[in-house]
C-alpha positions as CSV (number, residue, x, y, z in Angstrom):
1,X,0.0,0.0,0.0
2,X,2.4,2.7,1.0
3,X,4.4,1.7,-2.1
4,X,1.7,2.3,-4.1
5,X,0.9,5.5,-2.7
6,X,4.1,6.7,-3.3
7,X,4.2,6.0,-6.8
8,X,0.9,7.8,-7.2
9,X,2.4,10.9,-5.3
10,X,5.4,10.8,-7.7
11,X,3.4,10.6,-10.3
12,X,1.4,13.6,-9.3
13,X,3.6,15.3,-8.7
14,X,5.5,14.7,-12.8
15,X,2.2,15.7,-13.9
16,X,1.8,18.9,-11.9
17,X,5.2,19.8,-12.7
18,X,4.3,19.7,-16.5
19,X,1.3,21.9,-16.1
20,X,3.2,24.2,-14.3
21,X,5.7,24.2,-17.1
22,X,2.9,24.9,-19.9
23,X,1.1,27.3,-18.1
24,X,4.8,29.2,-17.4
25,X,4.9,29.2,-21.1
26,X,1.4,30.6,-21.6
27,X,2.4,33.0,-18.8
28,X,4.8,34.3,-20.7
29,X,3.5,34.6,-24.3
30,X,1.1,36.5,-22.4
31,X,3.3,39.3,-21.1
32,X,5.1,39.7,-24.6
33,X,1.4,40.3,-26.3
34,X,0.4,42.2,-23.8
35,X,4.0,44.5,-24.0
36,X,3.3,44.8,-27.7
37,X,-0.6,46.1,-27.2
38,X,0.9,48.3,-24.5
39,X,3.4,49.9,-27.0
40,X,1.0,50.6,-29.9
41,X,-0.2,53.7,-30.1
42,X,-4.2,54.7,-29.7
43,X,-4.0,55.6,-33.5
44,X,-1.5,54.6,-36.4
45,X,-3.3,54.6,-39.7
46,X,-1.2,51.2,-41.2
47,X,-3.6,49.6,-38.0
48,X,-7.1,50.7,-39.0
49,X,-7.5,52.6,-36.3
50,X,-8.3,52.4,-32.4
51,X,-11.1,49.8,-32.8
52,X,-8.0,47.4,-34.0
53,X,-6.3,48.5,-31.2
54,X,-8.8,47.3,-28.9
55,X,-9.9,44.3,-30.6
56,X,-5.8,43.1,-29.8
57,X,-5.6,44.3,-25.9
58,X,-9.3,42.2,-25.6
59,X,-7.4,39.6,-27.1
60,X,-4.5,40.1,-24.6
61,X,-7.0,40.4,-21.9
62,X,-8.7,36.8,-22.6
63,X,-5.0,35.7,-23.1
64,X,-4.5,36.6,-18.9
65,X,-7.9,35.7,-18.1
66,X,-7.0,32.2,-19.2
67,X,-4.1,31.9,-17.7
68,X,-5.3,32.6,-14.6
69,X,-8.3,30.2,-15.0
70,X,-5.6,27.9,-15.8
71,X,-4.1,28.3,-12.6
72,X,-6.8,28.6,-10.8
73,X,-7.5,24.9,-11.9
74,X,-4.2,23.4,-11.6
75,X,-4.6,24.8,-7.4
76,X,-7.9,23.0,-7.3
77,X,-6.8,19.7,-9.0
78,X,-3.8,19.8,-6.7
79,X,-5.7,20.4,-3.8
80,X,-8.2,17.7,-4.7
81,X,-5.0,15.4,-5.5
82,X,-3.7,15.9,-1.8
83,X,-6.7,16.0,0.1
84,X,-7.4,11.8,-1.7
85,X,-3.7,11.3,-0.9
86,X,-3.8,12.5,2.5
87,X,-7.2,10.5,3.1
88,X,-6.1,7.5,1.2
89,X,-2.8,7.5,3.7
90,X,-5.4,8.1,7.3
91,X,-7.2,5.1,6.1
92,X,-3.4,3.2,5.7
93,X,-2.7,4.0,9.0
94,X,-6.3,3.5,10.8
95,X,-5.6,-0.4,9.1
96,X,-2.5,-1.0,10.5
């Protein structure tokens, strides 16, 4: 059993550490888009305009909105993860 358990944790804890690589990555694809709306100015003719403008910063916005959802999600599925973990591992020791 505790073997067990400790493969699941390590396995966890692989998978966690890859979410937290991709979301790092959309993190920071994030920040260059949203340096790039930041430097445009509110009217250049060779970009249509400021309703062009805005349609990229809403863009950049939903960017950061989904990288936070992402990790608001990766917090709950590791909390979720730990909480079964920690459970499974009280009930070990209640056995024993």
């Amino acid at each position: 059993m505790h073997k067990s358990m400790t493969e699941t944790i390590h396995h966890l804890s692989q998978s966690y550490a890859q979410l937290a690589r991709i979301l790092e990555a959309n993190k920071q694809a994030t920040v260059r888009a949203s340096e790039l709306v930041c430097g445009i100015p509110d009217a250049h003719a060779g970009l249509g305009g400021t309703e062009e403008v805005l349609n990229g910063a809403s863009q950049v916005t939903k960017s950061v909105i989904a990288y936070l959802n992402g990790l608001a999600e990766l917090e709950d599925s590791l909390a979720v993860s730990l909480f079964n973990v920690v459970k499974a591992a009280s009930e070990g020791v209640d056995e024993e």
